[in-house]
C-alpha positions in Angstrom: 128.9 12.2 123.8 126.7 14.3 125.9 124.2 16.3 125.2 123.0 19.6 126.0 120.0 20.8 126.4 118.2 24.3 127.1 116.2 24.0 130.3 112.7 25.3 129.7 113.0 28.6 132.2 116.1 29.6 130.3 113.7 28.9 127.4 111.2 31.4 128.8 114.1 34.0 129.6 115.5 34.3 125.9 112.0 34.5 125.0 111.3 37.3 127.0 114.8 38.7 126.6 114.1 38.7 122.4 110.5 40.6 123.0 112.1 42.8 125.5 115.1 43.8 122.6 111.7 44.0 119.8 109.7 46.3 122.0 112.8 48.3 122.8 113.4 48.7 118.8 109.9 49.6 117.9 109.7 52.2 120.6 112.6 53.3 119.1 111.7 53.9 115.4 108.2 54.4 116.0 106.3 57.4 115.5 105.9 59.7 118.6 102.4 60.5 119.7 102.0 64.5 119.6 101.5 66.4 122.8 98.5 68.3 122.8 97.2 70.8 124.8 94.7 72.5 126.5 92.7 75.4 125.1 90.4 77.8 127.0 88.4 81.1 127.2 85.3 82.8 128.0 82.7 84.9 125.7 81.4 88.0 127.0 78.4 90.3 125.7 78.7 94.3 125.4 78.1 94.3 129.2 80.5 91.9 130.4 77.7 89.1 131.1 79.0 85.9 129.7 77.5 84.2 126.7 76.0 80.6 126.2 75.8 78.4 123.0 78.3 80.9 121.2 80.1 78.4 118.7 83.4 78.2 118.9 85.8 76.9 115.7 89.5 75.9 115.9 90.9 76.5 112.8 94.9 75.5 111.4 96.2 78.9 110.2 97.1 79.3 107.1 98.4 82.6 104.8 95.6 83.4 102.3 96.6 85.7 99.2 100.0 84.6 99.0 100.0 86.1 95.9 98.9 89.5 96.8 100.9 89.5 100.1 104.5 88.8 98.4 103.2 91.3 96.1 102.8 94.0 98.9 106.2 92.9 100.4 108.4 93.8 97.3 105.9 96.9 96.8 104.7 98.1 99.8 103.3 101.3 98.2 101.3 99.3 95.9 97.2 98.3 96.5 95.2 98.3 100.0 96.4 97.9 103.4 98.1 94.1 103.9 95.4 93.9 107.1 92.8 93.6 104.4 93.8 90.8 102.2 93.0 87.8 104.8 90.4 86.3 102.4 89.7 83.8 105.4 86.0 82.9 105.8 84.9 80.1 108.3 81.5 79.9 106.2 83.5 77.7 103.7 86.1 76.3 105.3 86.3 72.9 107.8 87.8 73.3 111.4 90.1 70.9 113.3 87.5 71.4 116.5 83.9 72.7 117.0 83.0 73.3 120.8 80.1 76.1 122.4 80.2 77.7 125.4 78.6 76.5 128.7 76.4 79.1 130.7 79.4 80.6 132.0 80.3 81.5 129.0 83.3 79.2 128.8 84.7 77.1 126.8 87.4 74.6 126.3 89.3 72.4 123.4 91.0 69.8 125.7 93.9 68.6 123.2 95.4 70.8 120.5 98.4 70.1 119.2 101.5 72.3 118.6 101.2 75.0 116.1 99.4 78.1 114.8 95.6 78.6 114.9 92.4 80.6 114.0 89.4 80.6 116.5 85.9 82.0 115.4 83.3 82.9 117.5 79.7 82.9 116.1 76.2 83.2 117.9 73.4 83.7 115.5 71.9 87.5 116.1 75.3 88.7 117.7 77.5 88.2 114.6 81.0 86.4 114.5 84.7 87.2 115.5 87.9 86.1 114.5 90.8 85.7 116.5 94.0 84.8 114.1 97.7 83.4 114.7 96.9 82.0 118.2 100.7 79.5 118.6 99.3 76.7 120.5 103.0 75.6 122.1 101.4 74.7 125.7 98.1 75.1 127.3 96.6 78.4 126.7 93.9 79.8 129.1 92.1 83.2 129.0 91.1 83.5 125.8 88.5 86.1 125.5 86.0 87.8 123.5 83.5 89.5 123.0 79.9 89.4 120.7 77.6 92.5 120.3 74.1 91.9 119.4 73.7 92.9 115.3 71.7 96.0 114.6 69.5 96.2 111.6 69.5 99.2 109.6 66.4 100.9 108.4 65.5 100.4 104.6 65.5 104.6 104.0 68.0 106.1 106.4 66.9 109.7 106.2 69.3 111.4 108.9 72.9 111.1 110.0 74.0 108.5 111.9 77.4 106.1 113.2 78.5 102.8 112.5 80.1 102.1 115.8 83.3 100.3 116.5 83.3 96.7 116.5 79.7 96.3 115.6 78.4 94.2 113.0 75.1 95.7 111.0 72.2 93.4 108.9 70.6 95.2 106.1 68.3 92.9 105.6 66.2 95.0 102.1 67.2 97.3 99.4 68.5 100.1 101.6 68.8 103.8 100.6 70.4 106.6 102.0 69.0 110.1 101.5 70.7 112.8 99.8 72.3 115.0 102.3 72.6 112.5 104.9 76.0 111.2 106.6 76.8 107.8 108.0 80.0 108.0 109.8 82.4 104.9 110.2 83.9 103.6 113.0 87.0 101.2 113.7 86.1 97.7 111.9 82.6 98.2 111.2 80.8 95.2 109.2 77.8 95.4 106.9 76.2 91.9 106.4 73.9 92.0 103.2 71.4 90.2 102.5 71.9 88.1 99.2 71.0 89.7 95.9 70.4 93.2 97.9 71.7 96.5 97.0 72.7 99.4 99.1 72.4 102.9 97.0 74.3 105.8 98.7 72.7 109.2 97.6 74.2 111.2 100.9 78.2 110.5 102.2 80.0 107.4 103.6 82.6 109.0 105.9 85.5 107.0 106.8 88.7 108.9 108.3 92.4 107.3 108.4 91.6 104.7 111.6 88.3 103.8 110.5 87.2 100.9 108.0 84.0 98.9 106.6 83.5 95.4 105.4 80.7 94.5 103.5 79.9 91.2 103.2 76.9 88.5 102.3 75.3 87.8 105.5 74.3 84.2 103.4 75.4 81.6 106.2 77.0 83.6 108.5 76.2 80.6 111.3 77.2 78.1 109.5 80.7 76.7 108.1 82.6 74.0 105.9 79.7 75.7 103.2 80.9 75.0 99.2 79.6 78.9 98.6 78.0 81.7 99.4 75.2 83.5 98.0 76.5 87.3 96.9 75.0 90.2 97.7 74.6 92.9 94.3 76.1 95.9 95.2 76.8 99.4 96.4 75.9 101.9 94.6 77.3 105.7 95.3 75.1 108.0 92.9 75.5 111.8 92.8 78.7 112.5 94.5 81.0 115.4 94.7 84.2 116.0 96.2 83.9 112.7 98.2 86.8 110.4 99.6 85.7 107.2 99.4 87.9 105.0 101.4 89.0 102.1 103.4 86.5 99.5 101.8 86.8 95.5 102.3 84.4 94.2 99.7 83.1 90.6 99.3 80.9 88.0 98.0 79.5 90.9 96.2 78.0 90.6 93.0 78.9 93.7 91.1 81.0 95.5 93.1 81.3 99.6 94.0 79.2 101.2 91.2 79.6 105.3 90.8 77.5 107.2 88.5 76.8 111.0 87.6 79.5 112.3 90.3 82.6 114.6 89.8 86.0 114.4 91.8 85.9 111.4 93.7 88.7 109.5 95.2 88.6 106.2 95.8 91.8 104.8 98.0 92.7 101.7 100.2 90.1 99.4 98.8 90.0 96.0 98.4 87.4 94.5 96.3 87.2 90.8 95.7 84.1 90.2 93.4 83.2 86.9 91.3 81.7 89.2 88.5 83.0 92.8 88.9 84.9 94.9 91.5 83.6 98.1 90.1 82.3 100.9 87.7 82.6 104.0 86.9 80.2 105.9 84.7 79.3 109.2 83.9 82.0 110.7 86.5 84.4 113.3 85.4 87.3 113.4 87.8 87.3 109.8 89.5 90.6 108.9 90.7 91.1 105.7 91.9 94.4 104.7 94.1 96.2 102.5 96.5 93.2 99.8 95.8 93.3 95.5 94.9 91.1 94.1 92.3 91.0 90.2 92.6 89.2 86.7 91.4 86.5 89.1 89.2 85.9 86.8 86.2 83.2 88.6 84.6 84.6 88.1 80.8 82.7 91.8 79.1 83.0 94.1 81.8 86.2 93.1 83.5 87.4 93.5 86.9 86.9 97.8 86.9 85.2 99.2 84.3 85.0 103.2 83.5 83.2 104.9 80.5 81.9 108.5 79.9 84.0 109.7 82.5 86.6 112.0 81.3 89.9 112.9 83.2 89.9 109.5 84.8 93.4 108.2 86.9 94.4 105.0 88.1 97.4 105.0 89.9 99.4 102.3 92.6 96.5 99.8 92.2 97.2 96.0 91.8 94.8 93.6 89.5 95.7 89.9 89.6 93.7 86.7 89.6 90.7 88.1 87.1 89.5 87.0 83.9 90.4 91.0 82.8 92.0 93.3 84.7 90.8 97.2 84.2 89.0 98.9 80.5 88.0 102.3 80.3 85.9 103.9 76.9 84.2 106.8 75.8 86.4 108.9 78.1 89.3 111.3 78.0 92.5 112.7 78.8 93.0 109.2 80.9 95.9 108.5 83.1 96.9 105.1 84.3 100.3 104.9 85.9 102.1 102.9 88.1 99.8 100.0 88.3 100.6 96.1 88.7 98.8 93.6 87.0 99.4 89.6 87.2 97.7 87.0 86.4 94.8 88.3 84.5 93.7 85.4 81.8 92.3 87.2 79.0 93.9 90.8 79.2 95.3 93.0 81.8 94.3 96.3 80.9 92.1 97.8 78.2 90.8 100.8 76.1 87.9 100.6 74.1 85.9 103.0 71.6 87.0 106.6 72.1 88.8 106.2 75.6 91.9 108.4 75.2 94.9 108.6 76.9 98.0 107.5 78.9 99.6 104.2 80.0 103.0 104.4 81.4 105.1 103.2 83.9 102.7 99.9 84.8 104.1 96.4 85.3 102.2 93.6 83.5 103.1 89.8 84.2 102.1 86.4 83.3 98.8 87.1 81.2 97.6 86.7 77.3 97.4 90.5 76.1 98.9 92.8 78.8 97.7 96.1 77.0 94.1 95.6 74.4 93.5 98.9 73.2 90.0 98.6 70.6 89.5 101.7 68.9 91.4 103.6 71.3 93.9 106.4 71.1 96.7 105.7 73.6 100.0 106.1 74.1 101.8 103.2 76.0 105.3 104.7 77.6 107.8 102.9 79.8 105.4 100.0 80.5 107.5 96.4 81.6 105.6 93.6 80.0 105.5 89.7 80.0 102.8 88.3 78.3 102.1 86.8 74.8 101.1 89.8 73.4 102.3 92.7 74.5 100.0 95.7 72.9 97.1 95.1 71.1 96.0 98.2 68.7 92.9 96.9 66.6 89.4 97.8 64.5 88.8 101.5 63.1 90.4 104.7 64.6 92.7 102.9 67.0 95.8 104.7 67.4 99.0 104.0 69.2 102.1 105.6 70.4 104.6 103.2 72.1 108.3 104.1 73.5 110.8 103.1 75.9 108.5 100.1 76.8 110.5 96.5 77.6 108.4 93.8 75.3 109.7 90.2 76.2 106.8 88.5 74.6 105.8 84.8 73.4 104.3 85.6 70.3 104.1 89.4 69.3 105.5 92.3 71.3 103.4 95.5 69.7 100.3 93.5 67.1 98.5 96.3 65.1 95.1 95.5 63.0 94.3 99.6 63.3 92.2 100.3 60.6 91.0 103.8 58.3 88.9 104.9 55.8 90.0 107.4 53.0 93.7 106.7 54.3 97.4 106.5 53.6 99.3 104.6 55.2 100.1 105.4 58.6 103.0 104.6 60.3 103.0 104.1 64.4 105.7 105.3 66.6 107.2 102.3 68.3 110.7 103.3 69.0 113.0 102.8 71.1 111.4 99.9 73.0 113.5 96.8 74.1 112.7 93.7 72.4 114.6 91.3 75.5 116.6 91.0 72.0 118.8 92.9 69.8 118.4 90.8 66.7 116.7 92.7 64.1 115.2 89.7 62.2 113.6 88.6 65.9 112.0 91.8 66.6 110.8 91.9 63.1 108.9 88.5 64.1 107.5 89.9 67.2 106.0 92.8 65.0 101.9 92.2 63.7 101.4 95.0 61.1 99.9 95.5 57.4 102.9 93.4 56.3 102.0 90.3 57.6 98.4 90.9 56.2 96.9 89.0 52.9 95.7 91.3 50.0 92.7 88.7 49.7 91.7 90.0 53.3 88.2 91.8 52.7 89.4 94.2 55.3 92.9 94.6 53.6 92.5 98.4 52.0 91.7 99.3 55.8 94.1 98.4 57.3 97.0 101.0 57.0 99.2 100.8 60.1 103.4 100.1 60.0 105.0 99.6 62.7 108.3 101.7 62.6 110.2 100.1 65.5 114.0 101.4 65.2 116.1 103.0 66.8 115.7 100.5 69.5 116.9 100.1 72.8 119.8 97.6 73.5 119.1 97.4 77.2 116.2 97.2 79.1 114.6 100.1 79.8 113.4 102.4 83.0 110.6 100.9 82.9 107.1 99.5 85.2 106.5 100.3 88.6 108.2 101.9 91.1 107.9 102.7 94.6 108.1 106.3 96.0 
């Protein structure tokens, strides 16, 4: 028998042909390297002369304050402009590239993949820039901006003066502005404070429709991928009367806006993002404060706003979410909060303490421990849509509390009452006509805090006097939180 053997080329070819088949296979089901790109652009001073060692950060984009923004989608009406809740900041965040510009001003970031990006500028003495939402789908040329130099304002302004478009300002000390003097804003004006300063506004801050201020901390503004930033302390409007006070982006600021011993102020389109408090209000009759978003405060005593001695007080269309405690308000009357949201707020959402009086109605709370605290308060609580695990708090001596047409679907109690009087009867609290998200009237009887479910042994016991009287109810949800108009 013969036999047969493989010569060694055809050896060689099947080799070959096998690797050839491999390769082919790999190429196949491998992972495809991504194109990238070319990016490019020049930096210009105020005169058009082009700008060396500017710093240039390429940055993935990504949404910040999804929270607020679906928020402002659903209720447009509701808190600040949407243009002011980027809480971007390239001190503390890490970019994809890092180039600076050549003497010509230009600069380049040779391969950049596909997708959607932030570039900041920064040059130390000309402040920083932000260009957002750049789509990187092929090369992109012609970028362009352009740094001012920062000006440094005076410690005591004592005259009028302008805060010009564009332009970024240091206040470097304590700064105080005269009684009687105005400082007019421009379009995107920028106050960088130094850390721990505060600015104290004796004269007027005027801001029309198309004109807005940040103030920030100008702790390292040249800098980035930072863990934090040092805070400035706050600014302080003293003395007001009959002043708008408008169009505020606040941050990395200590205590917030602080107003004291002024009379019919408005405050409107702010947005103040504080780690302790995003303001107070004291000794102010009149202070209306509207269309503004209070955020990431978690000062735990004097909450995210805080009001007192300031009678005739409204809040109306602002949004609180993300504090420790949302808004409280004492030692003032004839208060009006309405049409408010509040989310998210860990300890309480809204507050009254000792001798604030007033009205709550028509405000949306979600997703927090005790939506409506009211300690030693008088209030009445009408048409308010609650989730939380206590719905309305009434506690301590000479709290009082009217609550109707409100829609309770609470964890643990819907309306808890601990109200307590000297020399009293009993007193029974007007909590009718509220949905229960139930119609059963031994489970609304559990959702119910009241003298009944107190001890007799309780050294506090022949205080506290309050019944809750809680029928007729309502067997459908009522009309009820906020609304846009």
């Amino acid at each position: 028998m013969k036999r047969c053997f493989i010569k060694p080329l055809s050896c060689l070819c099947y080799a070959l042909l096998l690797a050839s088949i491999v390769l082919t296979l790999t190429s196949c089901g491998g992972a495809t390297k991504p194109k990238a790109y070319a990016v490019s652009g020049r930096v210009v001073t105020e005169n058009n002369e082009p700008l060396s060692d500017v710093t240039i950060l390429l940055f993935r984009y990504e949404m910040t304050n999804v929270g607020l923004t679906t928020l402002k989608a659903e209720y447009p009406n509701h808190g600040c402009d949407i243009g002011m809740l980027d809480d971007f900041d390239h001190r503390i965040s890490s970019p994809v590239f890092s180039v600076k510009t050549d003497v010509d001003g230009a600069f380049v970031f040779p391969k950049v993949e596909k997708g959607r990006y932030r570039i900041v500028f920064y040059k130390e003495g000309f402040g920083f820039k932000y260009q957002n939402g750049i789509l990187v789908d092929d090369s992109i040329s012609g970028i362009r901006a352009a740094l001012l130099p920062v000006l440094e304002m005076p410690a005591v302004i004592t005259s009028d003066m302008s805060l010009d478009d564009e332009r970024m300002y240091l206040v470097p000390t304590e700064t105080v502005v005269l009684p009687g003097v105005s400082i007019t804003v421009g379009r995107n004006a920028t106050l960088l404070v130094y850390p721990n300063v505060r600015i104290n506004i004796h004269g007027s801050l005027i801001l029309e429709d198309n004109s807005s201020l940040r103030l920030m901390s100008s702790d390292a503004l040249y800098s980035h991928s930072n863990e934090n930033v040092v805070a400035f302390e706050s600014v302080d409007f003293v003395s007001q009367s009959n002043q708008v006070i408008r169009n505020l982006k606040v941050t990395d600021c200590l205590l917030g806006l602080r107003i004291s011993n002024s009379n019919d102020i408005l405050v409107t389109n702010a947005y103040l993002n504080s780690p302790y408090q995003g303001m107070a209000v004291t000794a102010t009759q009149g202070i209306a404060i509207k269309n503004c978003c209070f955020t990431k405060s978690q000062d735990q005593i004097r909450s995210a706003l805080r009001i007192e001695h300031s009678p005739n007080a409204l809040l109306e269309k602002n949004i609180f979410i993300g504090n420790a405690m949302g808004a409280r308000i004492a030692l003032s009357s004839n208060v009006t909060v309405k049409n408010n949201y509040f989310a998210d707020n860990s300890m309480f959402d809204f507050g009254f303490d000792e001798d604030a009086q007033g009205l709550v109605e028509y405000n949306t709370f979600r997703s927090t421990n005790i939506a409506i605290d009211n300690y030693r308060g008088q209030m009445v609580a009408n048409h308010n849509d609650i989730e939380a695990n206590i719905g309305i708090y009434a506690y301590r001596v000479n709290a009082t509390l009217t609550a109707n047409y409100n829609n309770l679907d609470c964890s643990q109690y819907g309306i808890k009452s601990q109200c307590m009087y000297y020399n009293s009867d009993i007193v029974h609290l007007d909590c009718t006509r509220n949905y229960w998200n139930t119609t059963d009237q031994h489970a609304i009887v559990d959702l119910i805090y009241d003298r009944n479910n107190e001890s007799s042994t309780d050294a506090n016991y022949h205080l506290l006097k309050t019944i809750v009287d809680f029928q007729p109810i309502s067997t459908r949800p009522n009309q009820a939180g906020v609304y846009n108009d």
